[in-house]
N, C-alpha and C positions, 0 to 999 in steps of 0.2 A: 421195704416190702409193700407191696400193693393192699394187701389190707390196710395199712395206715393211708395210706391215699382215699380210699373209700368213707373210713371213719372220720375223716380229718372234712368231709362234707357236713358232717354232721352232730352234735352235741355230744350226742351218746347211741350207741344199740339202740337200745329200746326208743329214740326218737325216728329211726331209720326204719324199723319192725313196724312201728303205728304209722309210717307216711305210704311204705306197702300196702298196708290192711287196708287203710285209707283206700287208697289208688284201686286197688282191686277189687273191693266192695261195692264201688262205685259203675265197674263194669255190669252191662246187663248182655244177659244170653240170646234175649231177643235179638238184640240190636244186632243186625249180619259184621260189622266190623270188632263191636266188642267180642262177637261169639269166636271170630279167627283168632283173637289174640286171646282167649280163654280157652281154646283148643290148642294150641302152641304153647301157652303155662303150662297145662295137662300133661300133654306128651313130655316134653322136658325133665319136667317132676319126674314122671311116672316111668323115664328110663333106666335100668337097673346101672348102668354108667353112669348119669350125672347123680340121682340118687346116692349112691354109694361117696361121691366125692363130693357133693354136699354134706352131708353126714361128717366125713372126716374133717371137709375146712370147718364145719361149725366146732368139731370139740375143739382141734386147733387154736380158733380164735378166743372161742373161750377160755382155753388154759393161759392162754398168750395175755387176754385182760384181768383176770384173775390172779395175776403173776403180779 
């Protein structure tokens, strides 16, 4: 399954979670190239398609590590 591919980068969740926060905390608005790539998270996010299927891979994963 490709979730395992993705985690298998990484130690744990929660070290993948804080390398995002990371990363994206680090964008500034000002900056004209960070602000496209903080306007392209936005839209994304805030599509009620990827939304919804984010939502369900997350419980998914979750039940799947918690198993």
């Amino acid at each position: 399954m490709r979730y395992k591919e993705f985690l298998a980068e990484y130690k744990s969740v929660k070290q993948a979670q804080q390398q995002v926060i990371q990363t994206l905390s680090g964008l500034q608005a000002d900056n004209p190239e960070h602000a496209k790539i903080l306007d392209k998270i936005y839209k994304i996010i805030n599509t009620d398609s990827i939304g919804g299927k984010i939502d369900k891979a997350s419980k998914i994963i979750n039940n799947m590590l918690s198993a």
